[in-house]
C-alpha positions as CSV (number, residue, x, y, z in Angstrom):
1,X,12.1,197.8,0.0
2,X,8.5,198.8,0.7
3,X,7.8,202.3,1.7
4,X,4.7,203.4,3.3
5,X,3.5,207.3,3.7
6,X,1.4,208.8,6.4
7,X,0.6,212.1,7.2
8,X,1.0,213.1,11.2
9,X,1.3,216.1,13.3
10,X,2.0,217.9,9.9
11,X,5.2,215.4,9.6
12,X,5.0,213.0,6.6
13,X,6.3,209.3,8.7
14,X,7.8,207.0,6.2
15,X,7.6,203.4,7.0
16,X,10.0,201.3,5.7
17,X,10.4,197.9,5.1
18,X,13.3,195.6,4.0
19,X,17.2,196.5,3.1
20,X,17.9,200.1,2.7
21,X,21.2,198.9,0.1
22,X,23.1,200.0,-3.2
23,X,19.7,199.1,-4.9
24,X,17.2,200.3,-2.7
25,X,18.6,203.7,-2.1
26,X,18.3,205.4,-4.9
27,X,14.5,204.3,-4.8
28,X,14.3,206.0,-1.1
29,X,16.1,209.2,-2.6
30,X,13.5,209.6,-4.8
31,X,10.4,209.3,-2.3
32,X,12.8,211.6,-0.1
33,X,13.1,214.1,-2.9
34,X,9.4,213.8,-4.4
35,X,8.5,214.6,-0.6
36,X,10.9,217.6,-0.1
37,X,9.7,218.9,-4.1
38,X,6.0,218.3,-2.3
39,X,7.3,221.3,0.1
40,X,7.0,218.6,2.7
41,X,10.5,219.2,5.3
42,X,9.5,217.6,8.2
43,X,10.3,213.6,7.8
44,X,10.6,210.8,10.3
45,X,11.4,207.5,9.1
46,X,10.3,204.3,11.1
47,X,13.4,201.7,10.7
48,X,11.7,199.6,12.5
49,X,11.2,197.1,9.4
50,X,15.0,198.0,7.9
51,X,17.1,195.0,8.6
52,X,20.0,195.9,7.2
53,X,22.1,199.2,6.0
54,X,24.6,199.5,3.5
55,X,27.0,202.6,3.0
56,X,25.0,203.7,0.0
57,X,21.7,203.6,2.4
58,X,23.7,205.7,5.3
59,X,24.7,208.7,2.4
60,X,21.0,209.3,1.5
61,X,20.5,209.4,5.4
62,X,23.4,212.5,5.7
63,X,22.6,214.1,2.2
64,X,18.8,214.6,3.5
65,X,19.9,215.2,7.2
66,X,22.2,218.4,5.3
67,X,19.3,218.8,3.0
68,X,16.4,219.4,5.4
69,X,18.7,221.7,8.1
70,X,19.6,224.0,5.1
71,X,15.7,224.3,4.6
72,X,14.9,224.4,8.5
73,X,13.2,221.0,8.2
74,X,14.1,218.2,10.0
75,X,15.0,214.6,9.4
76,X,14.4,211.9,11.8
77,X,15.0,208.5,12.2
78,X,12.9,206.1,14.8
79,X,12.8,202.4,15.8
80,X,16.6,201.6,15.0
81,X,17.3,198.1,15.6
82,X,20.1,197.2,17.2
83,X,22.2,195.8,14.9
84,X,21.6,198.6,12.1
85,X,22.0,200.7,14.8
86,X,25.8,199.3,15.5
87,X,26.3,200.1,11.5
88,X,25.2,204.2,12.3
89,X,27.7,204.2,15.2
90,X,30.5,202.4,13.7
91,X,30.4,204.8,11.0
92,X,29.8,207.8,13.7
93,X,26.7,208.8,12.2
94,X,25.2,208.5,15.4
95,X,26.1,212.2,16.4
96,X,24.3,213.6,13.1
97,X,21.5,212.2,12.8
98,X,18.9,212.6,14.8
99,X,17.6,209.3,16.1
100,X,14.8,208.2,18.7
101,X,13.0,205.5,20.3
102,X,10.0,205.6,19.4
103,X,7.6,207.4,17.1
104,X,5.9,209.5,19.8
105,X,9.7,210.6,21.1
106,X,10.4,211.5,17.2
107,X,7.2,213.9,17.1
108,X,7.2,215.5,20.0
């Protein structure tokens, strides 16, 4: 998976690339938690170049989603396609995590 940082609106916007999976979790969970160390709390991540997510991918979405409220931060998620978007609501994810559009919708 490729990740790519930038800074906006004092939220760091991580855009990702590829299968967020067993493998490639662990190596988001580290950006996630080099950011947060970084004293960095407000993160959106653009899905719009994840084409797939695995179970392992959807618990480093709810571990930083508890994470970040506990620090008042926030954790976003933008750009969902539709059929990784079927995987968050089959697992009822879709209620905690907060989840928008569009980039613009996910700063404002």
């Amino acid at each position: 998976m490729l990740v790519t940082k930038e800074e906006k609106n004092s939220a760091l916007i991580l855009r990702l690339e590829g299968r967020l999976d067993a493998t490639t979790a662990i190596q988001l969970e580290n950006v996630l938690n080099e950011a947060i160390t970084g004293k960095q709390v407000q993160l959106l991540l653009d899905f719009s170049g994840i084409e797939y997510l695995s179970s392992a991918g959807m618990r480093i979405l709810l571990s930083m989603t508890k994470r970040l409220k506990g620090m008042d931060g926030s954790f976003k998620l933008f750009a969902v396609h539709d059929d990784v978007m079927e995987i968050i609501r089959l697992a009822g994810f879709e209620t905690i995590l907060q989840i928008y559009p569009d980039e613009s919708k996910a700063l404002a």
